[in-house]
N, C-alpha and C positions, 0 to 999 in steps of 0.2 A: 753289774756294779750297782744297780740301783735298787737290785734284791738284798745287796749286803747292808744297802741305806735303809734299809727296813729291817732289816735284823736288828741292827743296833739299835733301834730305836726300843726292844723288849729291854735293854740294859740298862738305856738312858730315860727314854721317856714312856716306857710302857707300852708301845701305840703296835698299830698290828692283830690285836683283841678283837676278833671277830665278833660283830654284835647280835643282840638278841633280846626275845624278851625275857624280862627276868620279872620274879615276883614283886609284892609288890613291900612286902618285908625280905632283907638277905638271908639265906637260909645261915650264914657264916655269922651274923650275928646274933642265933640265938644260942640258947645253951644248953649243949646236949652233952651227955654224957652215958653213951653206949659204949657197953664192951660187947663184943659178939661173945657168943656162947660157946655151947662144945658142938654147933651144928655144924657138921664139915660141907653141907649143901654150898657148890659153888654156880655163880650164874655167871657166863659169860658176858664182858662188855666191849665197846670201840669206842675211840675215842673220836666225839661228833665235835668237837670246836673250843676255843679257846675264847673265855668273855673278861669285861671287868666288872669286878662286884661293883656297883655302883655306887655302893654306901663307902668304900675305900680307896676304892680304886686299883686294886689288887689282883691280880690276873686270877682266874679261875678253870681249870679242866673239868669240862664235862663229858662224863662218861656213861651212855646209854648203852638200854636192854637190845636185842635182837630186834624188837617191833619198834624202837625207836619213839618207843611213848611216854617212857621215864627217865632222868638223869637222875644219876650222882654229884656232887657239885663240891667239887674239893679246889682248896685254895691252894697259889703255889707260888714260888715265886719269880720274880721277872726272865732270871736266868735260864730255868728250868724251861719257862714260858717259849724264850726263844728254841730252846733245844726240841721241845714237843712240834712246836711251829715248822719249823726246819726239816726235820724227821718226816712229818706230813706234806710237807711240800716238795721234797728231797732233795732239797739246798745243802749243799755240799763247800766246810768253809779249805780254804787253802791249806792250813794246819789243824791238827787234832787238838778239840777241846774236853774238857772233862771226860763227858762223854763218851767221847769219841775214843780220848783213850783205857778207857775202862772197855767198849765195846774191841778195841787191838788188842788188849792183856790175857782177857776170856777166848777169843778166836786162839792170840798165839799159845795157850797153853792146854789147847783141846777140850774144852771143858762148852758146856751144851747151856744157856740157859730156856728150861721147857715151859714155865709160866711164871706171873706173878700172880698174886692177890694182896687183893687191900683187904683186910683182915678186921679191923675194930676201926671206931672212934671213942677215946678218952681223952676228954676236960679239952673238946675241941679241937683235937690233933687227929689226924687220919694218919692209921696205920700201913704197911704192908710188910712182906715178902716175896723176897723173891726166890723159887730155885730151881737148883744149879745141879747138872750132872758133870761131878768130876771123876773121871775116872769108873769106876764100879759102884761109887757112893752118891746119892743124894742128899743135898745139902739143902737148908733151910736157911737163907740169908735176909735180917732185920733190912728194912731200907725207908726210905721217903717213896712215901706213892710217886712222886716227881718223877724222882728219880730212875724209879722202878717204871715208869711208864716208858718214857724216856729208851730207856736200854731194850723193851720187850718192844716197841717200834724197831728198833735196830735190828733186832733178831726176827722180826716177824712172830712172836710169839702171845700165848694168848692170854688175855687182860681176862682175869676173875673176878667177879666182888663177893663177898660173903653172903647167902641169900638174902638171911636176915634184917645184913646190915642193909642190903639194897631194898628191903621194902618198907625197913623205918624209916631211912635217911633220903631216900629217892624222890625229886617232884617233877610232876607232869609235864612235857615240855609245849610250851604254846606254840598251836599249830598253824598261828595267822599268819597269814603272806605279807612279809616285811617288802618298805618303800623301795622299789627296783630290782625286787629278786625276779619279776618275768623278763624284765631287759636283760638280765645275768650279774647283777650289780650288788652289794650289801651296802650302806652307807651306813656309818657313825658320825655324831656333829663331833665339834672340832673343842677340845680342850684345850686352855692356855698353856700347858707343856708342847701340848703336841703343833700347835701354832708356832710357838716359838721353834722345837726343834725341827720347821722345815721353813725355818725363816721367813713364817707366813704370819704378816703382823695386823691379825683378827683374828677372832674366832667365829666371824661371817662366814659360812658354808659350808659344804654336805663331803665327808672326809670319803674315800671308798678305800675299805676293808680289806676287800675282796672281790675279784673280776671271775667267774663259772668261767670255766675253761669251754669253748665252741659256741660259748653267748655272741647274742649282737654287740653284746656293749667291747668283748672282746676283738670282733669284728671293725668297731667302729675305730679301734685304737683306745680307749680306758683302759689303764691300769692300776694294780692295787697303789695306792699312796696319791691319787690326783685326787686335788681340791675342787671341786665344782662351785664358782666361783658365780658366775654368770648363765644364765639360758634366754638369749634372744635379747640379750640387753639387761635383764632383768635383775636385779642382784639375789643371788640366794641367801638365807640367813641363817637355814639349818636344814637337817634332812627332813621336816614336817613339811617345810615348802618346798621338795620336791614334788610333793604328794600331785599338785595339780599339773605339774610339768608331766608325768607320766598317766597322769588321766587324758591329756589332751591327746595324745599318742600319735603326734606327727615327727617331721624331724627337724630339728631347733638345732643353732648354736652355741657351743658351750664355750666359755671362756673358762682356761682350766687352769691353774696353777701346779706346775711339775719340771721339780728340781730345780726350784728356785729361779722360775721364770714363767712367762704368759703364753699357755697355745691354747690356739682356735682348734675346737670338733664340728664335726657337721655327725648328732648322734638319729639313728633313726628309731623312732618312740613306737612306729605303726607298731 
């Protein structure tokens, strides 16, 4: 129940966006206008996380190399967002949505899909392809990267990028250790949407993301969508003043705010 309360929030308030560092200009707001060439060189990618551009607020798939040292960083939108989200976490909704049934229509009519690729950027828009064995034929089908990522989670199949386009368009991904990733924890602060849509009326404190599955914090009882509100009395006011709460590295009580109500942690920091 409280996984679908977090889905919906990609619909309504965007939240969910696992964070990260991001540059320090959006790559989505400059202006590029690449077409790939006639190189058919394709490099394989996975999709590493889901962020928001911070200059719009607009959900972002990033899509890294093998070594995990470069992304792609293609914009998308909310919908898409939850469907990729979902997909990666293998949230399964009661009835078939878009998706979903696009991925029923291709099963019920035998047809295979074996990869996608994103293919160009022009005037800002990211391409792809997806294809499709139907039959004896292979098919080349136009689509939205979203989209096409989307369906090739479903299938298990594999994510391409153009070489080219992945080494003009690709930037490095920062390798520092975010506030609570050795607890098991990612924290984003708190947005007046995303305040409001968990009837949480500030924007005082440290939102969690995302809870590493077999972490302590997982251990401790945290989960993805608790507001960390309090530690030992103390008020939190964003995720920067965790920073000393897990330097101190004992174990402290959290005053948490989850589903619209107040509970005590006892979190262990050692």
């Amino acid at each position: 129940m409280f996984k679908n309360r977090l889905l919906q929030l990609f619909a309504m308030a965007g939240f969910l966006l696992i964070s990260c560092f991001w540059p320090a200009e959006s790559v989505l707001s400059e202006s590029y206008m690449l077409v790939a060439g006639e190189d058919e060189n394709l490099l394989p990618v996975t999709v590493h996380r889901i962020i928001l551009d911070p200059a719009t607020k607009d959900p972002v798939v990033l899509l890294v190399d093998s070594l995990k040292q470069r992304a792609l960083f293609i914009g998308i939108g909310f919908n898409e967002a939850r469907a990729i989200y979902s997909e990666m976490q293998g949230i399964k909704f009661r009835r078939p949505l878009t998706h979903d049934l696009l991925e029923n229509i291709i099963r019920r009519t035998n047809a295979r899909l074996r990869h996608i690729v994103i293919t160009k950027m022009q005037e800002e828009i990211y391409y792809a392809t997806i294809e499709m064995k139907i039959g004896s034929s292979i098919e080349q089908i136009d689509a939205r990267p979203s989209d096409s990522i989307v369906l090739a989670l479903k299938f298990k199949a594999p994510i391409y990028v153009r070489e080219n386009l992945f080494k003009e368009l690709s930037l490095p991904l920062d390798k520092k250790p975010q506030i609570g990733e050795q607890y098991g924890v990612l924290l984003q602060d708190l947005t007046p949407s995303l305040a409001e849509y968990f009837s949480y009326h500030s924007t005082n404190g440290a939102l969690v993301s995302e809870v590493r599955k077999g972490s302590q914090a997982q251990q401790d009882g945290i989960e993805a969508g608790d507001i960390l509100v309090e530690i030992d009395d103390k008020k939190i006011k964003d995720v920067l003043s965790m920073k000393d709460v897990f330097k101190r590295g004992m174990s402290v009580k959290a005053r948490i705010f989850r589903s619209a109500r107040f509970i005590t942690l006892t979190l262990h920091l050692e």
